[in-house]
N, C-alpha and C positions, 0 to 999 in steps of 0.2 A: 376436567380440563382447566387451566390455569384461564387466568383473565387476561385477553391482547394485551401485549405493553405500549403506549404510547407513549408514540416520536414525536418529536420535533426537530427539525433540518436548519442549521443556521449555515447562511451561504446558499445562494441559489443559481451558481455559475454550470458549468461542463457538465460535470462529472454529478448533481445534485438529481437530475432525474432517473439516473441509474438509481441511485437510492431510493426516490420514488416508486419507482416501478417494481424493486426488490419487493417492499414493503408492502404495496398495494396486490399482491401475491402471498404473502406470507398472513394465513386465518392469523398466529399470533401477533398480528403487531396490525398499529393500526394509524397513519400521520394526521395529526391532531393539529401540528402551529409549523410555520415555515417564516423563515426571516433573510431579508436582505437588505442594506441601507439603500439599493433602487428597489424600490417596492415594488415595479413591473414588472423586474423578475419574479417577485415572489408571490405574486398575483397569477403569475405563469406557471409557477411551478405546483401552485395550488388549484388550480384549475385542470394540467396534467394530468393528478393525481385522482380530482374526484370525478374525471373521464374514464379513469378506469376503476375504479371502487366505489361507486355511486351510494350505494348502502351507506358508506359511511360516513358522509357529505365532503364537503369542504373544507380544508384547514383553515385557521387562523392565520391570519398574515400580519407579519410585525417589520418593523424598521431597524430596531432596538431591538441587540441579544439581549439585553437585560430584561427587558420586557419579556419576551418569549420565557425566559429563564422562570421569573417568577409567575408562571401558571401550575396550581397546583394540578392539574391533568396531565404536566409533559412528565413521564417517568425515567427517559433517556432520548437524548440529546446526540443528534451526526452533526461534526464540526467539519463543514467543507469551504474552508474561507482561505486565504492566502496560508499557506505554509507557517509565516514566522506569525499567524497570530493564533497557533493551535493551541498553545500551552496556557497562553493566556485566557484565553476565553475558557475553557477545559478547566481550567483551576477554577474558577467562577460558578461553571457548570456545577462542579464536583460540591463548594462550597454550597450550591444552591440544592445539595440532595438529590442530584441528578444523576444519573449511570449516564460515560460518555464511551465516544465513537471518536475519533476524528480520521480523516484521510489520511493517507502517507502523505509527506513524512509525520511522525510526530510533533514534530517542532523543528527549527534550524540549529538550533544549539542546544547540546547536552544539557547544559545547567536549567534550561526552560522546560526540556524534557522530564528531568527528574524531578523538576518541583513539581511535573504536573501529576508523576506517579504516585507520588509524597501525598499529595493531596484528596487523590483519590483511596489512598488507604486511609488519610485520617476519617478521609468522610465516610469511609464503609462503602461507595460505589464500586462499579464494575469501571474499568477501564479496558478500551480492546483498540487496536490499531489498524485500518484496511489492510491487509494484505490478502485481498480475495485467491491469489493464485495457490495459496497452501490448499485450497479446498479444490482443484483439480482434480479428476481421477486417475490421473496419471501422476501425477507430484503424492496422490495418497499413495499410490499403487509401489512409488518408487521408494518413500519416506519406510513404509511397510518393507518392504525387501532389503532396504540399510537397514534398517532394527534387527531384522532377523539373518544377517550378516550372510545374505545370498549375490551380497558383491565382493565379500571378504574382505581384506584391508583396502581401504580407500586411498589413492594416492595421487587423484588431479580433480580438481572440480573448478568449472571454468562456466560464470556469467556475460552471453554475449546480449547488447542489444542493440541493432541495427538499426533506427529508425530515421525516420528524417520530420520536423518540422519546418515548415516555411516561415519568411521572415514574417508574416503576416499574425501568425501563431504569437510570435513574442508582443508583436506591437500590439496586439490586441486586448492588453491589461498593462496599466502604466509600473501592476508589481512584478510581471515576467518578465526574467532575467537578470534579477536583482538579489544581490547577497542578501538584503536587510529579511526580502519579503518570502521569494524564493527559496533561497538558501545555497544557490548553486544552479546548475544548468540541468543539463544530462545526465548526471548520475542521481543526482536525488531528486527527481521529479522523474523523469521515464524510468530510470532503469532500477530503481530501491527495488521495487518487487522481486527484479531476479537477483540483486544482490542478497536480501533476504533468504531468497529460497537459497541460494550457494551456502550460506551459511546456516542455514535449516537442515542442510544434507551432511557438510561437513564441519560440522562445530567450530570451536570457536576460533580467533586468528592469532597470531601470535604477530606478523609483521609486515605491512604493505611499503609497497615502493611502488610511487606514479609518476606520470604525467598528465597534462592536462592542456586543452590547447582548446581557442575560436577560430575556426576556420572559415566558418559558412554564413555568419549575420551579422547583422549589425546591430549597432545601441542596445546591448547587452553586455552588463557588469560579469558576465560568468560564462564557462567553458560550454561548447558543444562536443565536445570528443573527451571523455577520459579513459587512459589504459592504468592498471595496475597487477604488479605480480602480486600473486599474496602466498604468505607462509601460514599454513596451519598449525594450532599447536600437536596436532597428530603427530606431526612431522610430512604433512602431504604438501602439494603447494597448488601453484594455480594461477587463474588471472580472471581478469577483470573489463569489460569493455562497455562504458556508455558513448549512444551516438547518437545525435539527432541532425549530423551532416552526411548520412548516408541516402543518399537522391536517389530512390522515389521511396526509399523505405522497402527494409528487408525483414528477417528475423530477430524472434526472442529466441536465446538457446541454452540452456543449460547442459552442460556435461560432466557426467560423473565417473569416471573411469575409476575397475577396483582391480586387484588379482585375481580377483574368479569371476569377475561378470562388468560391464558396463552399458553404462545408458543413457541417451540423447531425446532431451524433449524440444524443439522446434513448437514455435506459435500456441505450445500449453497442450501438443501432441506428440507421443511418442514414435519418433522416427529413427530410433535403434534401443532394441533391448536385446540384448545379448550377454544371456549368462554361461558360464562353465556345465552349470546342471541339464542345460537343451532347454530351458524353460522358456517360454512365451509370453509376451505381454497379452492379457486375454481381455483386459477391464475396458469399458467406454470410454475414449477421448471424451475430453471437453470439449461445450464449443468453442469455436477460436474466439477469442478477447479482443482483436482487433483486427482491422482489416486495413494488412498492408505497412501495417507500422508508420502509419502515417498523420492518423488524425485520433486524438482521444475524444473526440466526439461518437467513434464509430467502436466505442464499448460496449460488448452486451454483458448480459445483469445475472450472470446467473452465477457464476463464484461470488458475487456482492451476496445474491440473493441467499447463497446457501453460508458462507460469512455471519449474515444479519443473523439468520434462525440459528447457528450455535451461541451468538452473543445473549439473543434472548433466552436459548434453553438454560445459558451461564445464568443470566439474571435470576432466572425464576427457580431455579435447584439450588444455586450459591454454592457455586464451582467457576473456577476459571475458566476463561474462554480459550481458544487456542492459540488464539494470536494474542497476546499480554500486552501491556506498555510497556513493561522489560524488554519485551520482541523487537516492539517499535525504538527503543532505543539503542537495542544491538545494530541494527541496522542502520540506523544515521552516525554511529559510531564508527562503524566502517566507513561509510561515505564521508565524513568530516578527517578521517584518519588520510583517507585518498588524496582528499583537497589540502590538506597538512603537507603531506608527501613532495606532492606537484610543488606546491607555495615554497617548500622551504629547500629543495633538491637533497632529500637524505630520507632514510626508509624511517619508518612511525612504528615505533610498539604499541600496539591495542593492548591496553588492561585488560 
């Protein structure tokens, strides 16, 4: 049996004890140092942790990612801090001999994204990017049936996400809702993951056309509503919808319609498979990932948790993990393409 790998967590906001709790589950891996410039958080998140892994005490608690960085104990490193400071701190990580993690998105911009891929190849680390929903059993079950072309040619795939955040959601970090920090509103913060998965199903794009609009908040630099058509390079096409002014908060959806079969997954559950062959979805849903589309406080951990153990099986075999930082940069690719679209009124070729 290989040796635990130890974590260490910088950023100790929302979405950090999901991480937590992955890991404090996972015999391979073990959280060792936890950092945030309020150290109350990180005093909290470190206490969390050794409420439920008692064995294996305490983390260290830092103020300074640098500091955390240079502990020769931390083996890999989850970057869960504002959006626009992934790449940067990640590049540092990487420099420091560290295998990294960060949250979606990767970064706000391409050129931050790339260096931080760059970086991580010179330095011979693992680089992997959240996207827990690829690890669904229904998104494997469906990925599995596109490969083996039991939907036959594919020719709509459409990302919806319904959700609603209240204005209190944004006020509540002076970096929410900010181009610098954020990167964007509703589409690359709620809804990346199922833009991901759309392009997870139907490769890559050839051409989006959007809009973008705030309807519902206030003191926010960035959209709550974005739609875009998208052109496959298949030749399939499609659309696109982030929403965080849908009051009280509805569905995630994904659809994939082909010539011989199509399929709808709702809240990370499949609520149509219908193929030509009579075949049945027979695998276990997930459990749902949120409740209500309402609050990303009300995440549960278990695509995180099943996410972390292939990033670890990556580390420890030296194989790539399934989600890349290539992944992570397809995916803010589209969403920067979106926000091009809207911004400039004329459709965007994706490279």
């Amino acid at each position: 049996m290989n040796t635990p790998l130890r974590f260490g967590i910088i950023g100790c906001g929302v979405i950090s004890p999901t991480h937590a709790r992955s890991l404090a589950e996972l015999p391979s891996a073990e959280l060792v140092a936890v950092c945030d410039v309020v150290e109350e958080k990180a005093r909290n998140l470190a206490a969390f942790y050794a409420g439920m892994r008692l064995e294996a005490g305490r983390p260290q608690v830092f103020r300074e990612y640098t500091d955390l960085l240079a502990q020769p104990n931390v083996d890999i490193v989850i970057i869960c801090t504002p959006s626009g400071m992934h790449a940067q701190m990640g590049i540092v990580a990487a420099k420091s001999g560290k295998n990294v993690i960060v949250e979606k998105p990767i970064d706000v911009n391409l050129k931050a994204a790339q260096a931080l891929i760059d970086a991580c190849h010179e330095a011979h680390v693992t680089l992997s990017v959240i996207s827990q929903h690829r690890f669904d059993p229904p998104i494997q079950a469906l990925r599995a049936a596109v490969d083996e072309g039991k939907l036959g040619q594919l020719n709509f795939g459409s990302a919806h996400t319904k959700w609603y955040r209240a204005q209190e959601y944004y006020d509540s970090g002076g970096w929410r809702g900010t181009w610098e920090l954020d990167g964007g509103g509703a589409l690359i913060n709620q809804s990346i993951h199922y833009v991901d998965l759309l392009r997870y199903m139907m490769g890559p794009v050839e051409e989006i056309s959007a809009y973008t609009a705030m309807r519902a908040h206030q003191r926010i630099e960035v959209e709550d509503i974005a739609v875009a058509a998208v052109k496959f390079k298949s030749g399939a096409v499609g659309f696109i919808e982030g929403n965080t002014a849908a009051y009280p908060g509805f569905v995630a959806r994904l659809d994939i319609y082909g010539s011989d079969g199509s399929v709808i997954i709702e809240n990370d559950r499949v609520s149509a498979w219908e193929l030509r062959t009579g075949e049945k979805y027979t695998q276990q849903d997930a459990p749902t990932s949120f409740i209500g589309g309402t609050s990303s406080q009300n995440i549960w951990h278990y695509a995180h948790r099943s996410q972390l153990a292939d990033i670890i099986d990556a580390v420890q075999n030296i194989r790539r993990p399934l989600v890349t930082g290539e992944d992570g940069y397809r995916a803010l690719q589209l969403v920067l393409a979106v926000y091009e679209s809207a911004r400039e009124h004329h459709a965007v070729q994706v490279q």
